[in-house]
N, CA, C and O atoms as a CHARMM CRD file, in Angstrom:
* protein
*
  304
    1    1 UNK  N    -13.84000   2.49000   7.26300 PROA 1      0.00000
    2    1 UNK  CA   -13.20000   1.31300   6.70000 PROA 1      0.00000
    3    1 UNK  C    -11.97000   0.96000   7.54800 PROA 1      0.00000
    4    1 UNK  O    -11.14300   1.86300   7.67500 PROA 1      0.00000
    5    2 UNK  N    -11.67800  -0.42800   8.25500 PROA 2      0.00000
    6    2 UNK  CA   -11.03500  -1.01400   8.92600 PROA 2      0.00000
    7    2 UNK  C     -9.36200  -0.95200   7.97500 PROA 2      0.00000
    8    2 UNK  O     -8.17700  -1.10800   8.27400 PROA 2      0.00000
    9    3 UNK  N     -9.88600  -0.73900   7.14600 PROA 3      0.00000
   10    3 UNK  CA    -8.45400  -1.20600   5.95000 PROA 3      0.00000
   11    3 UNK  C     -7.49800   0.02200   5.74900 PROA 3      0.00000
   12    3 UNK  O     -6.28900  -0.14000   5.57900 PROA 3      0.00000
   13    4 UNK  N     -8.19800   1.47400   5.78200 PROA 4      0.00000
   14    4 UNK  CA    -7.41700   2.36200   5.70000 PROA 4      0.00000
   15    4 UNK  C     -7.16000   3.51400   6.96900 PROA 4      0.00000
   16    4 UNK  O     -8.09900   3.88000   7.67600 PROA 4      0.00000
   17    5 UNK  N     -6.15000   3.88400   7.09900 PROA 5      0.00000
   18    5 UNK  CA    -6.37900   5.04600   7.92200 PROA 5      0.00000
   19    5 UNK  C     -5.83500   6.20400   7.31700 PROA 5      0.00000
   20    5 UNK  O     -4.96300   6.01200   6.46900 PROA 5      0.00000
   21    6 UNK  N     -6.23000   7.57700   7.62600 PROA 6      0.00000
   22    6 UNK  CA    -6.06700   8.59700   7.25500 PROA 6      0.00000
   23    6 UNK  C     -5.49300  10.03800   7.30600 PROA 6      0.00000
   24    6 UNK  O     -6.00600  10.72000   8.19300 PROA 6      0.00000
   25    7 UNK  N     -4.47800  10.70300   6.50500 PROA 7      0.00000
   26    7 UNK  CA    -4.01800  11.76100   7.22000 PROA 7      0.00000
   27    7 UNK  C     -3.82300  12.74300   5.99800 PROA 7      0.00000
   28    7 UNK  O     -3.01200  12.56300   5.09000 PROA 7      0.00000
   29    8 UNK  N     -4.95200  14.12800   6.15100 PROA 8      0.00000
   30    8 UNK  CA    -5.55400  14.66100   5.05300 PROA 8      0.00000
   31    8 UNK  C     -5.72200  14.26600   3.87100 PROA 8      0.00000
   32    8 UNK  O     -6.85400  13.83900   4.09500 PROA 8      0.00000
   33    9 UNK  N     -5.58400  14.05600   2.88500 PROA 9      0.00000
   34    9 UNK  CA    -5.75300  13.39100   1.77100 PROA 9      0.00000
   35    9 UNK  C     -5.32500  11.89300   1.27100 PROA 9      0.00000
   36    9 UNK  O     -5.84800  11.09500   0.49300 PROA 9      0.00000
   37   10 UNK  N     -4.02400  11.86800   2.14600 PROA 10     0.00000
   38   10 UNK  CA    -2.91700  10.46500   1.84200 PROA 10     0.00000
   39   10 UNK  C     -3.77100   9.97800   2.86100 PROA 10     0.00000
   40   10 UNK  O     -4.26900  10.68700   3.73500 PROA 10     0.00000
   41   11 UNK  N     -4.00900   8.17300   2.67700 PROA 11     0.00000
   42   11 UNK  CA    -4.30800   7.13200   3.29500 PROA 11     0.00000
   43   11 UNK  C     -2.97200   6.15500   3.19600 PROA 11     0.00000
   44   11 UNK  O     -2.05200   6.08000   2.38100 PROA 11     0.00000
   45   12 UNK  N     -3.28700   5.47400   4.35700 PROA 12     0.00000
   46   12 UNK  CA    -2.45800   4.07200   4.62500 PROA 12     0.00000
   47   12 UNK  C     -2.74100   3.30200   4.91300 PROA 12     0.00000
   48   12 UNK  O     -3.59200   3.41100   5.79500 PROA 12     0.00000
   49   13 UNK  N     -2.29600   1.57200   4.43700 PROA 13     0.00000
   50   13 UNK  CA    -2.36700   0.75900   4.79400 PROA 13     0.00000
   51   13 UNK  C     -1.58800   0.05400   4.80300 PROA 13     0.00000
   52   13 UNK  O     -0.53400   0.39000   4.26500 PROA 13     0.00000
   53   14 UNK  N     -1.71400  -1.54500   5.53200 PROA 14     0.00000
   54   14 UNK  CA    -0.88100  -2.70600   5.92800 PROA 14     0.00000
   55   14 UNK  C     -1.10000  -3.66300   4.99900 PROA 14     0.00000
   56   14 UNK  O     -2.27100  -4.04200   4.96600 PROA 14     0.00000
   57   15 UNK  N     -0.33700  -4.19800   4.20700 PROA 15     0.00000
   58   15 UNK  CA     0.01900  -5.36300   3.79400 PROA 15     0.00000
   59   15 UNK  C      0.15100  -6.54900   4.71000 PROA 15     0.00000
   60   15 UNK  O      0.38900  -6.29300   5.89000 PROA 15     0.00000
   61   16 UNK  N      0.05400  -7.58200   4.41200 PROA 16     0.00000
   62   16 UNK  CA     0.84000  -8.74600   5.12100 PROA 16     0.00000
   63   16 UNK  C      1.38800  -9.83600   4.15600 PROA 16     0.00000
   64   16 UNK  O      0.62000 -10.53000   3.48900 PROA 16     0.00000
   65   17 UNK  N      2.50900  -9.94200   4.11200 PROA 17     0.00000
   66   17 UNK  CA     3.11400 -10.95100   3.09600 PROA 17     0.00000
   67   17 UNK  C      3.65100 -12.01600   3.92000 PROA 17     0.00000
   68   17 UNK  O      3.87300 -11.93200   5.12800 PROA 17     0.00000
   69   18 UNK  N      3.87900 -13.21300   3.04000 PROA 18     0.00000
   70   18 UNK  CA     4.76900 -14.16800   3.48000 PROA 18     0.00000
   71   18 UNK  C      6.25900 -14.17900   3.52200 PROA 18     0.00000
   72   18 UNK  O      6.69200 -13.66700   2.49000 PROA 18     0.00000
   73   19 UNK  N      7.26100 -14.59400   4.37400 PROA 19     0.00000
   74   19 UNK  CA     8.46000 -14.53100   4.22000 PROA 19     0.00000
   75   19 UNK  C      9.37200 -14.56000   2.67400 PROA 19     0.00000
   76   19 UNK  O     10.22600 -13.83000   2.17200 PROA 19     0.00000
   77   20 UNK  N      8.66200 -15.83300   2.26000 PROA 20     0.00000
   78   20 UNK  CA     9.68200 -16.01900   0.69800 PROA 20     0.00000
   79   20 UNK  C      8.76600 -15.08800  -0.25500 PROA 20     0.00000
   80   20 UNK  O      8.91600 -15.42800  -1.42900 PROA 20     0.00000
   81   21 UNK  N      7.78600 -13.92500  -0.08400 PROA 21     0.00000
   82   21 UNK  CA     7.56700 -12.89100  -0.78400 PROA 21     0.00000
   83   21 UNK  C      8.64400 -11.92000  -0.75500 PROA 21     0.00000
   84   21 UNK  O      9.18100 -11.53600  -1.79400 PROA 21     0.00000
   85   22 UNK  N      9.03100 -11.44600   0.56900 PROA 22     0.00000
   86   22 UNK  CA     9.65100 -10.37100   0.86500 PROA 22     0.00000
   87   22 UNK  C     11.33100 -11.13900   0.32000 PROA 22     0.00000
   88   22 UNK  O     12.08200 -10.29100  -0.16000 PROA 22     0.00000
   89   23 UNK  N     11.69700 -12.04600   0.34700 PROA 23     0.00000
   90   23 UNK  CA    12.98900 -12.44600   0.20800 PROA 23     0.00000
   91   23 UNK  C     12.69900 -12.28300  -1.28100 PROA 23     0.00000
   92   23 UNK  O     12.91900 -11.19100  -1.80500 PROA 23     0.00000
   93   24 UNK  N     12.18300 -13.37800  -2.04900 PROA 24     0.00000
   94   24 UNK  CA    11.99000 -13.28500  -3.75300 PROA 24     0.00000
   95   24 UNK  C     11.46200 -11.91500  -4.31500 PROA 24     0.00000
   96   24 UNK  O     11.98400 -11.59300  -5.38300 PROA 24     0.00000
   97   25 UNK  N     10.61100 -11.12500  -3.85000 PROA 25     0.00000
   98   25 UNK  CA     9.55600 -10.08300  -4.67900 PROA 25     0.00000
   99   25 UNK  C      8.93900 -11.03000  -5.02900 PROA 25     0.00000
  100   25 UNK  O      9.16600 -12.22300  -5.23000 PROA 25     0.00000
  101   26 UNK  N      7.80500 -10.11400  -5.10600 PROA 26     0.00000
  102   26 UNK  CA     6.00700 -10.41300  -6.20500 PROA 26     0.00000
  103   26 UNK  C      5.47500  -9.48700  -6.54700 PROA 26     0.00000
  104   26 UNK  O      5.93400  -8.41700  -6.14500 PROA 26     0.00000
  105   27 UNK  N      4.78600  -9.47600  -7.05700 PROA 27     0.00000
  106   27 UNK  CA     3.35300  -8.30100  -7.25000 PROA 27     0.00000
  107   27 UNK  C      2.34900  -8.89600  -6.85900 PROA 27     0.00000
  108   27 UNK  O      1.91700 -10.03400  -7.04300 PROA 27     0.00000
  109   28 UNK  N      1.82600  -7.56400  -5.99700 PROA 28     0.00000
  110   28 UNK  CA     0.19900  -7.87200  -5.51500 PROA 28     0.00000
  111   28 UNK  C     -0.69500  -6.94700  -5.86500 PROA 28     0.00000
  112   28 UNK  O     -0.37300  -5.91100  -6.44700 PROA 28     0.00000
  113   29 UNK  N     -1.88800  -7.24800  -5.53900 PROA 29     0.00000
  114   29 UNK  CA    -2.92400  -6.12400  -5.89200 PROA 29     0.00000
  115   29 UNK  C     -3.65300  -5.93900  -4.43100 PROA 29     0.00000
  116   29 UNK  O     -4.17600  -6.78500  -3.70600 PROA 29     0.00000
  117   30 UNK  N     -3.47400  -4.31500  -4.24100 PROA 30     0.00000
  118   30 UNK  CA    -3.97100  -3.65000  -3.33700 PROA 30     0.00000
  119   30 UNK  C     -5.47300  -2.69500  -3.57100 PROA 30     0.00000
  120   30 UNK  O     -5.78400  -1.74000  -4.28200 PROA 30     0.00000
  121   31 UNK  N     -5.84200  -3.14900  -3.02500 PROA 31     0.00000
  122   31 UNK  CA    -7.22800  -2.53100  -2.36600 PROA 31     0.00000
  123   31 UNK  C     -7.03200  -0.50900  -2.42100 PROA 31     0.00000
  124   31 UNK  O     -6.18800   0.07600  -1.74200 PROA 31     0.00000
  125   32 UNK  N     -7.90800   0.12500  -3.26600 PROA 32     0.00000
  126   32 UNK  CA    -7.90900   1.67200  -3.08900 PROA 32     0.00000
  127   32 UNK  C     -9.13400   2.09500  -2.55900 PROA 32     0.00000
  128   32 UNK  O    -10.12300   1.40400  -2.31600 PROA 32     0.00000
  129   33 UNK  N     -8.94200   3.53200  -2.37400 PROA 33     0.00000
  130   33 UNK  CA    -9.99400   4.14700  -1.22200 PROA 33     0.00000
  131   33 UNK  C    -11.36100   4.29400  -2.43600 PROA 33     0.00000
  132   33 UNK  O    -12.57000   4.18000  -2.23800 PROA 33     0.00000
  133   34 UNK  N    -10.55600   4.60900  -3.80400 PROA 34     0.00000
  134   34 UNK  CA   -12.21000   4.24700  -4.82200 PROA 34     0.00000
  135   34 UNK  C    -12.64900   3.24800  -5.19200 PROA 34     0.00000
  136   34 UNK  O    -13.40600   3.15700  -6.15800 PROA 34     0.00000
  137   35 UNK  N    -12.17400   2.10200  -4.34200 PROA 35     0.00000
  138   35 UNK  CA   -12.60000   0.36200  -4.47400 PROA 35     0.00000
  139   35 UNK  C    -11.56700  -0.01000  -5.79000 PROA 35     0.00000
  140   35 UNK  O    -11.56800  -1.22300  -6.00200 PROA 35     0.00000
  141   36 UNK  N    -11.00000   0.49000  -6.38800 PROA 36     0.00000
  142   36 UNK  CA   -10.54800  -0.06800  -7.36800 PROA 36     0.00000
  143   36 UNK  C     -9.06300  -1.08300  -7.11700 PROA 36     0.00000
  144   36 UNK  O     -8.48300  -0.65600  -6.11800 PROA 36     0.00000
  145   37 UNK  N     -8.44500  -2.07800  -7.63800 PROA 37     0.00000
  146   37 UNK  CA    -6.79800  -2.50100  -7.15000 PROA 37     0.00000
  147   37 UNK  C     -5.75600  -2.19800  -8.10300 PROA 37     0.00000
  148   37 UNK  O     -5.66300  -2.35600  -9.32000 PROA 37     0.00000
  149   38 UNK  N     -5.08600  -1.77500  -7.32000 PROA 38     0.00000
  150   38 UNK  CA    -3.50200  -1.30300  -7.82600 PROA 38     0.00000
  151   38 UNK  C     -2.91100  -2.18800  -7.74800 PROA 38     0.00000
  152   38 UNK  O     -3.03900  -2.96400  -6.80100 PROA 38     0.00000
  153   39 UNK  N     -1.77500  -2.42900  -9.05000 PROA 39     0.00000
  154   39 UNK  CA    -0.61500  -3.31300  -8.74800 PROA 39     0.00000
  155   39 UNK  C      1.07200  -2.80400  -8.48100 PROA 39     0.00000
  156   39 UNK  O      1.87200  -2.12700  -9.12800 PROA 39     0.00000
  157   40 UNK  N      1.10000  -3.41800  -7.37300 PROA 40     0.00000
  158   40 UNK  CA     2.13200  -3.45700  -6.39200 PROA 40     0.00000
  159   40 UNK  C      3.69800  -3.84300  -6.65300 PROA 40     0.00000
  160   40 UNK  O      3.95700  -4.42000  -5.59600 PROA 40     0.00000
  161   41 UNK  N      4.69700  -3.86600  -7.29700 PROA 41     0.00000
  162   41 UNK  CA     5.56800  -4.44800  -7.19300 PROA 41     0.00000
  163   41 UNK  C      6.47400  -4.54200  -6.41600 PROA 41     0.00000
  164   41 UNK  O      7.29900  -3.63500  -6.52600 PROA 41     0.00000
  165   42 UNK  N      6.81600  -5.78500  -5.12800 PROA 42     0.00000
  166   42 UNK  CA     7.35800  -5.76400  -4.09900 PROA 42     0.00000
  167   42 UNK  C      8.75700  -6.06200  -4.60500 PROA 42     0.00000
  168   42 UNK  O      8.61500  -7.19000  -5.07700 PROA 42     0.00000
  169   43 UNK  N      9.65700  -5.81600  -4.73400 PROA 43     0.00000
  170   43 UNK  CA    11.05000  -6.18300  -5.04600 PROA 43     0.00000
  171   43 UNK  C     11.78500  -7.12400  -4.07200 PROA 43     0.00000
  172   43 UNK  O     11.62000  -7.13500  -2.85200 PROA 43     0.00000
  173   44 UNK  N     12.50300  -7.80100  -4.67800 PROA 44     0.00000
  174   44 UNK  CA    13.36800  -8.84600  -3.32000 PROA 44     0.00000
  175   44 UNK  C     14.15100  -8.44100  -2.43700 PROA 44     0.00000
  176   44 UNK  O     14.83200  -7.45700  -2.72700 PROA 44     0.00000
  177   45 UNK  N     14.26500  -8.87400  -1.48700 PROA 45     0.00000
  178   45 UNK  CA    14.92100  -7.57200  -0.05300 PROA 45     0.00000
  179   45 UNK  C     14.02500  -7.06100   0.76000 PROA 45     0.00000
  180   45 UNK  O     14.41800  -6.74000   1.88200 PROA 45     0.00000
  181   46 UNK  N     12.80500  -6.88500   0.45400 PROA 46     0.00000
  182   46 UNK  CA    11.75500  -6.00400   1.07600 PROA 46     0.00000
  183   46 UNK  C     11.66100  -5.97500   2.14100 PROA 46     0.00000
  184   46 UNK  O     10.89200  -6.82100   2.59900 PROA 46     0.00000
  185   47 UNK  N     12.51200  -4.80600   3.39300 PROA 47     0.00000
  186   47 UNK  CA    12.02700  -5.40600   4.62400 PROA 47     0.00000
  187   47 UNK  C     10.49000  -5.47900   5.72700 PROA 47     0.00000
  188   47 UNK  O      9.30400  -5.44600   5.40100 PROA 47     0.00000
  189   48 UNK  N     10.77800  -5.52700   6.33700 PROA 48     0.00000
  190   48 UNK  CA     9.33900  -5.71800   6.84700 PROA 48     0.00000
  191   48 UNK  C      9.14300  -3.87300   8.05600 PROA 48     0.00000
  192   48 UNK  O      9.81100  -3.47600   9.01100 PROA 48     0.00000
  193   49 UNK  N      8.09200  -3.34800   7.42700 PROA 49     0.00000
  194   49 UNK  CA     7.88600  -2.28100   7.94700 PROA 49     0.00000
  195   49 UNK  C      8.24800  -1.36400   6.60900 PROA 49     0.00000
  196   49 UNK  O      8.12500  -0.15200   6.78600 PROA 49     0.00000
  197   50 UNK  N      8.49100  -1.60800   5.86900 PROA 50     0.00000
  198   50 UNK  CA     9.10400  -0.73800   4.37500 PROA 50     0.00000
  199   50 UNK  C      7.70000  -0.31000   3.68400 PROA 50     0.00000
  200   50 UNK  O      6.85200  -1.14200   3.36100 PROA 50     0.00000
  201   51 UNK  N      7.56000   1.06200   3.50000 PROA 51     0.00000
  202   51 UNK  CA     6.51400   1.88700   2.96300 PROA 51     0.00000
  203   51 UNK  C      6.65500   2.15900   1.53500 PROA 51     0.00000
  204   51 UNK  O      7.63600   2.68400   1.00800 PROA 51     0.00000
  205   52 UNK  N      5.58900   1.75500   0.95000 PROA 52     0.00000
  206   52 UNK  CA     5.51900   2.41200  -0.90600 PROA 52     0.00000
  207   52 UNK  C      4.35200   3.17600  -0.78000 PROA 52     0.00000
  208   52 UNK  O      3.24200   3.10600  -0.25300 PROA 52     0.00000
  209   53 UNK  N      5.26700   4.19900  -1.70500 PROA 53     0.00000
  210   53 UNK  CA     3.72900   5.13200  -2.14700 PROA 53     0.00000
  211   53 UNK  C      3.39300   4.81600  -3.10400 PROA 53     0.00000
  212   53 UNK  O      4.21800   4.26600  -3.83400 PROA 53     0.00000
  213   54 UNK  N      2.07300   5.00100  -3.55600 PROA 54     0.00000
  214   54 UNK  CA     1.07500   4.84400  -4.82200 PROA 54     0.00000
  215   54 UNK  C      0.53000   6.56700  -5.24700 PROA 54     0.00000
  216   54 UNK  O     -0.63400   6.96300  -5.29900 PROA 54     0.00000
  217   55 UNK  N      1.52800   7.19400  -5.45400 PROA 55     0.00000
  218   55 UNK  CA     0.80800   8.67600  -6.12000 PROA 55     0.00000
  219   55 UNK  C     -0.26900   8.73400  -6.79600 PROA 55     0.00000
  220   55 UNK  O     -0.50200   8.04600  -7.79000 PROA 55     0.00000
  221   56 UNK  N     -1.12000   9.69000  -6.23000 PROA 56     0.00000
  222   56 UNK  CA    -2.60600  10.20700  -6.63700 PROA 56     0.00000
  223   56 UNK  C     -3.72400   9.49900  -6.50000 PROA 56     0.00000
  224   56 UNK  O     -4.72200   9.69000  -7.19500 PROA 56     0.00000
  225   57 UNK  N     -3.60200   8.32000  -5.26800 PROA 57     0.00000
  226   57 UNK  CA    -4.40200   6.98300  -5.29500 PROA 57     0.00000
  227   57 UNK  C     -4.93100   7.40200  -3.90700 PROA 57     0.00000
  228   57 UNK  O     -5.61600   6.60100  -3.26900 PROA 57     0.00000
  229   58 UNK  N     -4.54800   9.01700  -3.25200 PROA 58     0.00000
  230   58 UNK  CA    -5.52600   8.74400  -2.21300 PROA 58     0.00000
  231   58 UNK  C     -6.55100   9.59200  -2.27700 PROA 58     0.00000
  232   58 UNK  O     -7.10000   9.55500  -3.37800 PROA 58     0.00000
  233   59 UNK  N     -7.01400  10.33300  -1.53100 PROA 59     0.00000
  234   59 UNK  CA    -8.52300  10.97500  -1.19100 PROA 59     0.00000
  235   59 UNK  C     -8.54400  12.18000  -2.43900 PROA 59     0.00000
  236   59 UNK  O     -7.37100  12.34600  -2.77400 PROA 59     0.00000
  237   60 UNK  N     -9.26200  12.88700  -3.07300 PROA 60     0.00000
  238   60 UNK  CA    -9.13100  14.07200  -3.77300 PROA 60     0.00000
  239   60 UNK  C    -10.37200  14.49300  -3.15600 PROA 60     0.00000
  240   60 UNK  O    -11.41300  13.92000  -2.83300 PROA 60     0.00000
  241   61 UNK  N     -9.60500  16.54700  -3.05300 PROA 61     0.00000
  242   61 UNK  CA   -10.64400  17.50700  -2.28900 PROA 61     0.00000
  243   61 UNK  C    -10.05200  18.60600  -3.10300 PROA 61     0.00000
  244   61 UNK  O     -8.87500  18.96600  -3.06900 PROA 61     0.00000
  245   62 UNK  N    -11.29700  19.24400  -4.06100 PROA 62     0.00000
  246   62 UNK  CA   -11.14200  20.64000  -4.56000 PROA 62     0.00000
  247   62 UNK  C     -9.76300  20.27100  -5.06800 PROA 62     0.00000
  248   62 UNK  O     -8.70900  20.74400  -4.64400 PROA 62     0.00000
  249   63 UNK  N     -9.91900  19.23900  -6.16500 PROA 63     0.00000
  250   63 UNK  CA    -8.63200  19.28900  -7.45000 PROA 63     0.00000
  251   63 UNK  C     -7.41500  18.60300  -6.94200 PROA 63     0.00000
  252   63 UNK  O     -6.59100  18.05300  -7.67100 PROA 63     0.00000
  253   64 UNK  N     -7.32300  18.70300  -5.00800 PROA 64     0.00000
  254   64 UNK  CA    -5.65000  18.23400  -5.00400 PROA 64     0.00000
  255   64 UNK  C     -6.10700  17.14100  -4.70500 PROA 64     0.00000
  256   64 UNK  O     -7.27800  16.94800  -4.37800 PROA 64     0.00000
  257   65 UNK  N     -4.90900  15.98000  -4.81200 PROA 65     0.00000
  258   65 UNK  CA    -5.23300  14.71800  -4.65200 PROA 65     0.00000
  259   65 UNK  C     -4.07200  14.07900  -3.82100 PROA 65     0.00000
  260   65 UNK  O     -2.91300  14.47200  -3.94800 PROA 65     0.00000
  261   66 UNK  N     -4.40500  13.15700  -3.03400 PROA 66     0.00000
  262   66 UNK  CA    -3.54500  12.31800  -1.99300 PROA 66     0.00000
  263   66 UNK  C     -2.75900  11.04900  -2.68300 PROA 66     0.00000
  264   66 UNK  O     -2.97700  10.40300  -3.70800 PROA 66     0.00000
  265   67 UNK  N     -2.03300  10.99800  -1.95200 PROA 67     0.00000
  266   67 UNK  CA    -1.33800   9.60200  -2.13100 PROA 67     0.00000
  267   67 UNK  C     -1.72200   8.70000  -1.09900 PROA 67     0.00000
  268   67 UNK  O     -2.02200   8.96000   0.06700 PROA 67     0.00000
  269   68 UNK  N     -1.65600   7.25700  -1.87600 PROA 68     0.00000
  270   68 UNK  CA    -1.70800   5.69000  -0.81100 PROA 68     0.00000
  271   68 UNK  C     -0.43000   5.22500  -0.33200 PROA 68     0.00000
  272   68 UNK  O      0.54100   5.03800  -1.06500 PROA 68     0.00000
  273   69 UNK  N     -0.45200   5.05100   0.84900 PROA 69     0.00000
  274   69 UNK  CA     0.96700   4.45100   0.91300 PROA 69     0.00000
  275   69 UNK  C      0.92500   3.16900   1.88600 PROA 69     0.00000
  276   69 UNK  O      0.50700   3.17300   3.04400 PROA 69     0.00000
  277   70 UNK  N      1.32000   2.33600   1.34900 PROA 70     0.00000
  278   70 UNK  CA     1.35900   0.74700   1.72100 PROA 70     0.00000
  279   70 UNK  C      2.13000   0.66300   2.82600 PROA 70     0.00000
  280   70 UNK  O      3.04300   1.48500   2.90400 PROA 70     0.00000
  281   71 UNK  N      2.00000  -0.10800   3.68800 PROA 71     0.00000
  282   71 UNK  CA     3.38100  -0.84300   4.69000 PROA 71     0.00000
  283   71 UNK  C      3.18600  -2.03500   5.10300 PROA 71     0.00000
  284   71 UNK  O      2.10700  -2.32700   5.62000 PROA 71     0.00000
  285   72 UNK  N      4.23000  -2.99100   4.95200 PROA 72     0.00000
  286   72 UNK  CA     4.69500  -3.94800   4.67300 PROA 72     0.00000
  287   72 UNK  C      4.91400  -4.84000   5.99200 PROA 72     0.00000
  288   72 UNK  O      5.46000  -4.25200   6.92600 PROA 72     0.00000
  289   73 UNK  N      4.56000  -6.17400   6.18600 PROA 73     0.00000
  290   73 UNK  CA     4.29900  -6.68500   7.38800 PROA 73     0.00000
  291   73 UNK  C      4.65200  -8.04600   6.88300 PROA 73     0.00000
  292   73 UNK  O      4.68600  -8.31100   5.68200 PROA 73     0.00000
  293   74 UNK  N      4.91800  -8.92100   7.85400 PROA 74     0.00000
  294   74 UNK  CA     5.07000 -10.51800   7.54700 PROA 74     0.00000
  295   74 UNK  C      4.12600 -10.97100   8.06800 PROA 74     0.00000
  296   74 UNK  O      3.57700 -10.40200   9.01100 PROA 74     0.00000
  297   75 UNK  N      3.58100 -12.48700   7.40400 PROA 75     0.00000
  298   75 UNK  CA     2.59400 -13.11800   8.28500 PROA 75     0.00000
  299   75 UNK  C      3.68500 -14.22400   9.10900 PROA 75     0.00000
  300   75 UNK  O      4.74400 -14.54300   8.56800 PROA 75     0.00000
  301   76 UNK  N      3.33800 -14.69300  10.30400 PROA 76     0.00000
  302   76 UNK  CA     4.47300 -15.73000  11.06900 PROA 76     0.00000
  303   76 UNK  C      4.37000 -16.89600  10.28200 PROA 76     0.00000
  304   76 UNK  O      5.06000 -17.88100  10.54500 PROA 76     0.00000
């Protein structure tokens, strides 16, 4: 999958928001590695390159489970 990449259990991905997202906040819904979407709350300020984690939303192997962690991009 083009959308995530991986490092043992925790996955990551890229967002891309618009400028007056990252200045105002929003919530979005993100895409998970079990197809399901999480909601996001971006707060105002957000800079660009700024990482959120989503605990227990990434890979699970033998009980332990990963985290997702988002990063944050502008579209021009």
């Amino acid at each position: 999958d083009d959308f995530f990449t991986r490092q043992g259990l925790d996955v990551y991905c890229t967002v891309w928001l618009k400028a007056e997202q990252l200045d105002g906040g929003t919530k979005i819904k993100v895409r998970t590695p079990a197809g399901k979407k999480a909601i996001l709350k971006i707060p105002a300020g957000t800079q660009i390159g700024q990482r959120f984690r989503l605990k227990g939303l990434g890979l699970t192997q033998n009980g332990h489970r990963g985290d997702q962690y988002v990063e944050i991009k502008a579209v021009a």
